[in-house]
PAMI-221953 format. One line per field, with one value per residue: x, y, z of N, C-alpha, C in turn; residue in one letter; residue number from 0. Coordinates in Angstrom, 3 decimals. Each point is the difference from the previous one (the first is absolute). Layout:
n.X	(X, ...)
n.Y	(Y, ...)
n.Z	(Z, ...)
ca.X	(X, ...)
ca.Y	(Y, ...)
ca.Z	(Z, ...)
c.X	(X, ...)
c.Y	(Y, ...)
c.Z	(Z, ...)
code	(a, ...)
pos	(NUM, ...)
REM end
This chain:
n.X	(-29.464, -0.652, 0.761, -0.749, -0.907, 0.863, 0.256, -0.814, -0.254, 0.845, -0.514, -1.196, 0.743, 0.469, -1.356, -1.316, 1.293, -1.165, -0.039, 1.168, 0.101, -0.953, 0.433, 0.723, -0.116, -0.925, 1.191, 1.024, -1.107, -0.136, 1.100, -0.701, 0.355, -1.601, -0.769, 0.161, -0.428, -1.271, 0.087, -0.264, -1.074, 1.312, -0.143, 0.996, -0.600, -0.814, 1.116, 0.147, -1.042, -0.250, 0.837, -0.606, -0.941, 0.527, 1.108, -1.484, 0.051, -0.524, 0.813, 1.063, -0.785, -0.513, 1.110, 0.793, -0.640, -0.496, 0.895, 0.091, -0.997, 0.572, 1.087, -1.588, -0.180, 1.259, 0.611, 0.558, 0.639, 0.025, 1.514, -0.336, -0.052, -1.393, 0.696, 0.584, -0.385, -1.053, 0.551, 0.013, -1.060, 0.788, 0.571, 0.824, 1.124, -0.298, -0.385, 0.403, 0.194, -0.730, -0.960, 0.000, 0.809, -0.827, -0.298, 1.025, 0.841, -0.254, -0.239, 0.752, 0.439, -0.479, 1.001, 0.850, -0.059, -0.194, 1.462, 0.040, -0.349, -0.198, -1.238, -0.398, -0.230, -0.429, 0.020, -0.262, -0.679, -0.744, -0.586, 0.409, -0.452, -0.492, 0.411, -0.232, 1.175, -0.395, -1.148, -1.267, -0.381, -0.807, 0.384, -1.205, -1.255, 0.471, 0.443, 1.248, -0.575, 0.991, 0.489, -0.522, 0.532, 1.206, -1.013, 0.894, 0.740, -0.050, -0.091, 1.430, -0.070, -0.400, 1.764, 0.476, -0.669, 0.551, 1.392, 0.143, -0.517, 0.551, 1.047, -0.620, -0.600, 1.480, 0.733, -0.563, 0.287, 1.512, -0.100, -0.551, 0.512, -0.551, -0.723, 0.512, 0.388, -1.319)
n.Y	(-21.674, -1.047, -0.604, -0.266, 1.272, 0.453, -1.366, 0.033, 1.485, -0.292, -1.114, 0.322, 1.100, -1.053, -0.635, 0.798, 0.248, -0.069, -1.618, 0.162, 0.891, -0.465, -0.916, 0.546, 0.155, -1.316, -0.004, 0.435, -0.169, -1.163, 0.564, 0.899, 1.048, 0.627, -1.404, 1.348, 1.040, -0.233, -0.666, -0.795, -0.486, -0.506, 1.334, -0.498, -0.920, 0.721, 0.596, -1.450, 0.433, 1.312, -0.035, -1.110, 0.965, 0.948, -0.793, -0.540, -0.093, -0.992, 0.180, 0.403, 0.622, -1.513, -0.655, 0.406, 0.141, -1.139, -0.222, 0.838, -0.972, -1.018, 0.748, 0.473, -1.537, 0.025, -1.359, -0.072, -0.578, -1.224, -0.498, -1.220, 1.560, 0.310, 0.327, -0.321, -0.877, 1.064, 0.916, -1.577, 0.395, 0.789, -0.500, 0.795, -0.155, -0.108, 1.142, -0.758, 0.188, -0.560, 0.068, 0.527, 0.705, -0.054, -1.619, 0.039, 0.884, 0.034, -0.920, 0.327, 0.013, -1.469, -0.485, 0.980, -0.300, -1.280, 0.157, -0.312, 1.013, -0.577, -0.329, 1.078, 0.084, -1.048, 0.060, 0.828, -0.722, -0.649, 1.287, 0.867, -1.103, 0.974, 0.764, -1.059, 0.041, -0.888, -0.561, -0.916, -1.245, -0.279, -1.093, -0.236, -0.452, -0.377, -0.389, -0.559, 0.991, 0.887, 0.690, 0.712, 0.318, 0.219, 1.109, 0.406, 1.561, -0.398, 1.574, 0.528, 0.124, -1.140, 0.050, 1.066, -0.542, -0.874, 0.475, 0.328, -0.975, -0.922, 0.371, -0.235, -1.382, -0.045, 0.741, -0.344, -1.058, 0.210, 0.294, -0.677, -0.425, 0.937, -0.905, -0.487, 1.035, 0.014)
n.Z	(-42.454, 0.445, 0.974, 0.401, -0.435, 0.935, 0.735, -0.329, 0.522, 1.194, 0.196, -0.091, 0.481, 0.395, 0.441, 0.816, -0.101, -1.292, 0.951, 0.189, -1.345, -1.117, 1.041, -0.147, -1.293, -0.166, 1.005, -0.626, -1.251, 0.889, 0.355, 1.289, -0.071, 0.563, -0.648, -1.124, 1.297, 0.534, -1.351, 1.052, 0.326, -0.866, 0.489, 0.493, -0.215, 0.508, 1.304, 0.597, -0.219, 0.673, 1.122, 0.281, 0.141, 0.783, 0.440, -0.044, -0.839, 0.442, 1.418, -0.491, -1.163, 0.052, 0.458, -1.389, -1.162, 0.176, -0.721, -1.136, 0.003, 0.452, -1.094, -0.317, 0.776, 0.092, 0.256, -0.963, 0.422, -0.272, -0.530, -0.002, 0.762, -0.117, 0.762, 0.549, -0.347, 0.357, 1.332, 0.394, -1.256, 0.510, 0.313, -0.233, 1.093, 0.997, -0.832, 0.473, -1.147, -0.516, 1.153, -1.406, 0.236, -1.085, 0.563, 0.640, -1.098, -1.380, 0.911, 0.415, -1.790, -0.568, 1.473, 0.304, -0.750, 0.299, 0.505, 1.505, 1.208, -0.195, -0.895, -0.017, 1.489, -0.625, -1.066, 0.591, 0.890, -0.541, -0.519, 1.315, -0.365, -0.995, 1.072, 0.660, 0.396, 0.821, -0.721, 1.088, 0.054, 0.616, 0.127, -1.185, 0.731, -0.337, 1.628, -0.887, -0.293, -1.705, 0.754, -0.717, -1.119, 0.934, -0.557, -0.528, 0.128, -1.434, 0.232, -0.267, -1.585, -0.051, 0.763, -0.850, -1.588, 0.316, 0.474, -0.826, -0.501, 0.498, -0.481, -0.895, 0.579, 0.292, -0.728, -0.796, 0.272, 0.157, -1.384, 0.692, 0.584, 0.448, 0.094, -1.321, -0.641, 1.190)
ca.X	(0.656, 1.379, 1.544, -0.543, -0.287, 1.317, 1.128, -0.427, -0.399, 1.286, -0.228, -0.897, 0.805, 1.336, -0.675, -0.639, 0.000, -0.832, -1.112, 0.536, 0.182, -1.590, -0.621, 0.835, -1.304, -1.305, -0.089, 0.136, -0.895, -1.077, 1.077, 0.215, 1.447, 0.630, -0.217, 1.355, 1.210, -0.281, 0.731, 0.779, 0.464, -0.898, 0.826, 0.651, 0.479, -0.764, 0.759, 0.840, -0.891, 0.087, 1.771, 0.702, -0.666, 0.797, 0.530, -0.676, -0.236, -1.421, -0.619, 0.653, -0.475, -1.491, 0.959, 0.574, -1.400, -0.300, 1.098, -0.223, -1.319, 0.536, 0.869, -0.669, -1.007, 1.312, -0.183, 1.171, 1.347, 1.008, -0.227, -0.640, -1.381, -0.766, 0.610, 1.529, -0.526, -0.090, 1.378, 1.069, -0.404, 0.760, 1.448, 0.420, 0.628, -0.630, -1.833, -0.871, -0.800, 0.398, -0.811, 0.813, 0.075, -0.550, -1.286, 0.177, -0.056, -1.161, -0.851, 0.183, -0.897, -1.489, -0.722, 0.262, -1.100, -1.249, 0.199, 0.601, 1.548, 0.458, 0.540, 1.509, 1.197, 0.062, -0.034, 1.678, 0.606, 0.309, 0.900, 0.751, 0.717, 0.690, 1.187, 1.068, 0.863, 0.384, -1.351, -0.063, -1.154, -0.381, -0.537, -0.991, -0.218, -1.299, -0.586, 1.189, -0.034, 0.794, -0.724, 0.147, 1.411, -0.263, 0.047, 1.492, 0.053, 0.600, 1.310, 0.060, -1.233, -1.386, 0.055, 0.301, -1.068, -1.321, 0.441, -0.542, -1.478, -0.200, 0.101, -0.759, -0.904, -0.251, -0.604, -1.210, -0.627, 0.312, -1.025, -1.479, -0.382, 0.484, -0.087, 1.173, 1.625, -0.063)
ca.Y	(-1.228, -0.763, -0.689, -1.425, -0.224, 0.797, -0.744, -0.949, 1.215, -0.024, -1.207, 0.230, 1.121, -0.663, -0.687, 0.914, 1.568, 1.104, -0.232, 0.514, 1.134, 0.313, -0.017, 1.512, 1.009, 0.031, 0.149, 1.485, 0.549, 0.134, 0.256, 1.079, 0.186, -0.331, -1.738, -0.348, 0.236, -0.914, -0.876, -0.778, -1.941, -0.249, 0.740, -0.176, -1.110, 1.010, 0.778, -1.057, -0.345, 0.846, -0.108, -0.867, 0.260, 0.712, -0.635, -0.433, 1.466, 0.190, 0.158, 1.521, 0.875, -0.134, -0.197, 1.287, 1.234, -0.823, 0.048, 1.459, 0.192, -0.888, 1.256, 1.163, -0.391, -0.691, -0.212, -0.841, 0.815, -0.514, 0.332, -0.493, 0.111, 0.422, 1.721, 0.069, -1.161, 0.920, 0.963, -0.588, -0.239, 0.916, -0.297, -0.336, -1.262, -1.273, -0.166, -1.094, -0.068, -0.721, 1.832, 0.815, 1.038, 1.107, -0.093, 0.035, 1.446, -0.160, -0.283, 1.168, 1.383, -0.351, -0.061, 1.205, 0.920, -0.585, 0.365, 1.564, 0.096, -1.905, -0.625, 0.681, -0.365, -1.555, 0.042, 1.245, -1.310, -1.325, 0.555, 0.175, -1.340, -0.017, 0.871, -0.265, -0.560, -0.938, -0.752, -0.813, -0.638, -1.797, -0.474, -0.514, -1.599, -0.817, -1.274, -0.559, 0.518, 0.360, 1.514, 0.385, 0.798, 1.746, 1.143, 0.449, 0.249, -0.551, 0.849, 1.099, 1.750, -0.200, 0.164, 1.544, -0.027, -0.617, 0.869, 1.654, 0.501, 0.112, 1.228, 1.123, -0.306, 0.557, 1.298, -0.226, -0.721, 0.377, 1.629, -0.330, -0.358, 1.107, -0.238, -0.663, 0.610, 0.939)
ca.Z	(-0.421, 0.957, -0.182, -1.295, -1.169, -0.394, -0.892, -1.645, -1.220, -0.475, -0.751, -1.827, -0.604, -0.720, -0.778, -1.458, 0.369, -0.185, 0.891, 1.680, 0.098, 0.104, 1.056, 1.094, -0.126, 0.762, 1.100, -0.072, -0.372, 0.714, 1.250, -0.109, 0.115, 2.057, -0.173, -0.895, 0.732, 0.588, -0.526, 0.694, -0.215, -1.451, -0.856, -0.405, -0.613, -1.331, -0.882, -0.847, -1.083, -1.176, -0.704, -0.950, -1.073, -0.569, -0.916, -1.152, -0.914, -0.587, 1.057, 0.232, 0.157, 0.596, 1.132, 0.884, 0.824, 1.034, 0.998, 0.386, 0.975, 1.346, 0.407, 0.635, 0.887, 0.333, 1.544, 0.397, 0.751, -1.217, -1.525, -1.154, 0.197, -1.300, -0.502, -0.283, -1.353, -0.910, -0.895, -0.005, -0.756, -0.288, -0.430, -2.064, -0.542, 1.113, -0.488, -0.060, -1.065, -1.787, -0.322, -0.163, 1.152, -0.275, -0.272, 1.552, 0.018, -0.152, 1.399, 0.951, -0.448, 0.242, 0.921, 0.349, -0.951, 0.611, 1.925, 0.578, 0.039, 0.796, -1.363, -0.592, 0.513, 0.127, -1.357, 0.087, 0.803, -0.650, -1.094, 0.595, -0.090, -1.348, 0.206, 1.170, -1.113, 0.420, 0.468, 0.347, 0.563, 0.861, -1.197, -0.024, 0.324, -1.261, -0.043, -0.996, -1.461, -0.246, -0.235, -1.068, -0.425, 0.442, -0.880, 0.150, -0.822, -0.547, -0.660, 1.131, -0.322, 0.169, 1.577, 0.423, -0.156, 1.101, 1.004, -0.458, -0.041, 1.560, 0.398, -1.153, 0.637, 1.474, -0.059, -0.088, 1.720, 0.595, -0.542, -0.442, 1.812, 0.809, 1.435, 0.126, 0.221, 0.689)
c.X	(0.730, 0.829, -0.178, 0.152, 0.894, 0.660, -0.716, 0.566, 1.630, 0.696, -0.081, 0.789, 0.675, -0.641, -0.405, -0.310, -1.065, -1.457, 0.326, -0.440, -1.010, -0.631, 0.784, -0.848, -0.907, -0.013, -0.035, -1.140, -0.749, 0.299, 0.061, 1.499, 0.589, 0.579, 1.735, 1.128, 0.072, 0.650, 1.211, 0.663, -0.306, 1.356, 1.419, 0.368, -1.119, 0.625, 1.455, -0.815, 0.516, 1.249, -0.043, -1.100, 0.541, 0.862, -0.735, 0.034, -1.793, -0.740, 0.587, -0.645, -1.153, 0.578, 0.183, -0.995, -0.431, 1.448, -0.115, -1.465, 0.489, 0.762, 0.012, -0.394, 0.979, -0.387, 1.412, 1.681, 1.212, 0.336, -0.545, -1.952, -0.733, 0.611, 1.751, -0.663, -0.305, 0.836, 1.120, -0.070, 0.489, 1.344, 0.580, -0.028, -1.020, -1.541, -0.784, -1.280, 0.027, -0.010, 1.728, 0.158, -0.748, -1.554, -0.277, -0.531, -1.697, -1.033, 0.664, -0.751, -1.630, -0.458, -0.006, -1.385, -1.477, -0.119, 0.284, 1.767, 0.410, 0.740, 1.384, 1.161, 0.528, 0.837, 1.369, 1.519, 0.437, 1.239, 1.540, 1.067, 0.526, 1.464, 0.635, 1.285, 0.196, -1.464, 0.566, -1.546, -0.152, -0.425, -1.385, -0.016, -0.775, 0.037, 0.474, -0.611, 0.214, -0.459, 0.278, 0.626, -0.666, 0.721, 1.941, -0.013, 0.937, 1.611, -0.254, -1.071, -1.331, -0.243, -0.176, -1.779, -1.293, 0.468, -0.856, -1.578, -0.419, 0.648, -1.182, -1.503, -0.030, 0.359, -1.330, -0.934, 0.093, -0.525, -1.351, -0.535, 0.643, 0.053, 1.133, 0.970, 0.022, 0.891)
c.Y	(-0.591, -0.515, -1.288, 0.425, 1.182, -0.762, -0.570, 0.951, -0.011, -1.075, 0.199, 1.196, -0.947, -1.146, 0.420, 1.568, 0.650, -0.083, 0.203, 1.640, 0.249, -0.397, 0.714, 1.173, -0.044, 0.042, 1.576, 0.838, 0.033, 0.373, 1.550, 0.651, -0.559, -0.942, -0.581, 0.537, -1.151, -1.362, -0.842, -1.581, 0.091, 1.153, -0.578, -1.030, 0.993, 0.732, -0.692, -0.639, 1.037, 0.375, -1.020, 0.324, 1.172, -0.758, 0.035, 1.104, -0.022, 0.184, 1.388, 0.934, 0.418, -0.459, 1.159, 0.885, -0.755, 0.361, 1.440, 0.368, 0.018, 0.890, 1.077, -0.037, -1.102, 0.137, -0.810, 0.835, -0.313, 0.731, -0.651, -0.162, 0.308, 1.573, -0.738, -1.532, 0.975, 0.698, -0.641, -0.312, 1.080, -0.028, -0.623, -1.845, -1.130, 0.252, -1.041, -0.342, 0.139, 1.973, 0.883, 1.471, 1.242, -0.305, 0.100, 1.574, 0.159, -0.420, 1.229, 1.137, 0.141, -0.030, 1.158, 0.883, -0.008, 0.202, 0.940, 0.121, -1.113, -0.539, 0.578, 0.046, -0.932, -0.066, 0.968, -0.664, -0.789, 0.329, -0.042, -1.522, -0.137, 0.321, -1.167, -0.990, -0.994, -0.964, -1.059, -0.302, -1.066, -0.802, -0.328, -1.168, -0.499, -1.727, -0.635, 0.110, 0.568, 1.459, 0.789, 1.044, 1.578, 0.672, 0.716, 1.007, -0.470, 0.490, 1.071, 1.110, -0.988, 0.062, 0.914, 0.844, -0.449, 1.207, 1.044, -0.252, -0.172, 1.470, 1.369, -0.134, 0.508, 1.713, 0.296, 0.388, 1.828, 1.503, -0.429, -0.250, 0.925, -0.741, -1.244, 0.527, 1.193, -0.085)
c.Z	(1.202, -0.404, -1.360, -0.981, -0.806, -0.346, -0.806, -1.127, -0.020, -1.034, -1.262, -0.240, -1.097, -1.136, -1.176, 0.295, -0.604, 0.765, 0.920, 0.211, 0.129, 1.460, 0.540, -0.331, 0.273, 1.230, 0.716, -0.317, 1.217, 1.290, 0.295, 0.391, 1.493, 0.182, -0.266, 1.074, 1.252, -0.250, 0.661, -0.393, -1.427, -0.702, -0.256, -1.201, -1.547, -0.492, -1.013, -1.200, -0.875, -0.428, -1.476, -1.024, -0.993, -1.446, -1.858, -1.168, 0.049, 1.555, 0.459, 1.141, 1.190, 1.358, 0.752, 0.785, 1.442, 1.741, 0.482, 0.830, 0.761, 0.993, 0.197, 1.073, 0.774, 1.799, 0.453, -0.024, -0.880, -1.235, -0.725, 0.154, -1.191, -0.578, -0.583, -1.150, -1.132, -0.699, -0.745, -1.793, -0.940, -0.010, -1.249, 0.106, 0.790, 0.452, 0.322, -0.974, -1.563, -1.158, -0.216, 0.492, -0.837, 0.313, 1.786, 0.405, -0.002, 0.607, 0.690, -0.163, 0.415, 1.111, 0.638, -1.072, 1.053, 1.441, 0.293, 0.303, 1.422, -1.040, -0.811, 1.155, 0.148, -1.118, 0.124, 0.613, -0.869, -1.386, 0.412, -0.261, -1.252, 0.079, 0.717, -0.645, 0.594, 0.300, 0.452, 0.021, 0.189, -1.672, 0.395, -0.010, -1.768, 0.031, -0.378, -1.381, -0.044, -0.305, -1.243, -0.073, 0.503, -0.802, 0.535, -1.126, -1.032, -0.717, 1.101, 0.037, 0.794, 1.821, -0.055, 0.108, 1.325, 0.980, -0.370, 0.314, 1.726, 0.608, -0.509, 0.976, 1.538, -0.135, -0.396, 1.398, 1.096, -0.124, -0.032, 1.064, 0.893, 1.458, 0.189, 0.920, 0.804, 1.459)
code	(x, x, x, x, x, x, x, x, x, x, x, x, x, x, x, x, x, x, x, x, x, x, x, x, x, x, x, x, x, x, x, x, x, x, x, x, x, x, x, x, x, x, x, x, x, x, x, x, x, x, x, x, x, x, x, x, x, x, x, x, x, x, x, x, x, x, x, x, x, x, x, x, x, x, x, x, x, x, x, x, x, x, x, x, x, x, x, x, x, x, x, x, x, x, x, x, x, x, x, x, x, x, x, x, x, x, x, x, x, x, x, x, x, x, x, x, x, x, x, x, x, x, x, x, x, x, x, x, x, x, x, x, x, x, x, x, x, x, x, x, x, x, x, x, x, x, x, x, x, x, x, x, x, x, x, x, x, x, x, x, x, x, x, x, x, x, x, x, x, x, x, x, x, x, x, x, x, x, x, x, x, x)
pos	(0, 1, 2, 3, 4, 5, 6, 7, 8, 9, 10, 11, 12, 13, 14, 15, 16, 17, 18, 19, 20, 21, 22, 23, 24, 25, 26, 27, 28, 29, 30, 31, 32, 33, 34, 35, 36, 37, 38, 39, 40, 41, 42, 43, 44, 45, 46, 47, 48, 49, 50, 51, 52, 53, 54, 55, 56, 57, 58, 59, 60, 61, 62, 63, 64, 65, 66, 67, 68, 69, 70, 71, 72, 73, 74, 75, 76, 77, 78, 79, 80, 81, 82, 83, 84, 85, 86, 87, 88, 89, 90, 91, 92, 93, 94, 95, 96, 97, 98, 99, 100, 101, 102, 103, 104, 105, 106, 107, 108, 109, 110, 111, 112, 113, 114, 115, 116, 117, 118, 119, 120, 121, 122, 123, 124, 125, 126, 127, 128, 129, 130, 131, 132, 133, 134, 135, 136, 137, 138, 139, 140, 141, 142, 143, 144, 145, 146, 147, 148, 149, 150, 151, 152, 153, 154, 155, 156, 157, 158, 159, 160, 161, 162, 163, 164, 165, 166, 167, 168, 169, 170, 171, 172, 173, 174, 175, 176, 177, 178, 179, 180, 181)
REM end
């Protein structure tokens, strides 16, 4: 993808986020991993596609996994690279996304089921943001439209709750991946 047509896909993130996504996948499908580390002119404003795709309840999931390609195969130095957009999807309160914190979990569970131990150190990382008592993040660009309501836990048990299962996921992680915590 070049610079062009990264900013369109950043564009249409905000237009029609489920044709934006579907051409992030068809791009990916046909992209070998090397291609995806290789990934120069173009990635960034792709990976500002998929930030603001994150946000959608109906692009979630299929984002995230995408960002997490990106973050196996990461070439960039920043925080708001394809690894720190990802993990960043993990934090109770500034998630950047509509996706409630059990359905966040749940991609973790799924993608870790399907990867190796990259994927789960990525994912061990990103968990690690459930804990921090103080978030921050860059706001998302959506162009002067009005971004849609981010998922908060709504009562204290449902903070304590999102805490626990991010905590229950990374022991998990941490007995299951020997080559994690070596």
């Amino acid at each position: 993808v070049g610079e062009g047509a990264a900013r369109l896909l950043h564009v249409a993130s905000v237009v029609a986020p489920s044709h934006c996504m579907a051409a992030i996948e068809g791009l990916f499908a046909r992209t070998a991993d090397q291609e995806v580390r290789a990934f120069g002119r173009g990635r960034r404003d792709t990976v500002y596609a998929l930030e603001t795709l994150l946000w959608y309840d109906g692009t979630f999931e299929r984002a995230a996994s995408s960002l997490l390609r990106l973050a196996k195969a990461e070439n960039e130095t920043w925080a708001n690279n394809a690894t720190g957009q990802f993990q960043g999807i993990f934090r109770i309160f500034l998630g950047g996304t509509e996706a409630n914190y059990g359905r966040r979990i749940a991609l973790a569970r799924e993608e870790i089921s399907v990867g190796d131990a990259e994927t789960a150190r990525i994912i061990a990382e990103g968990l690690g943001n459930a804990f921090d008592s103080q978030e921050n993040r860059v706001s998302t660009d959506f162009g002067g439209a009005v971004a849609p309501a981010e998922w908060r836990p709504a009562t204290a048990s449902e903070e304590i709750e999102s805490r626990r299962s991010a905590w229950e996921l990374l022991v998990e992680i941490a007995t299951g991946h020997e080559t994690l915590v070596e």
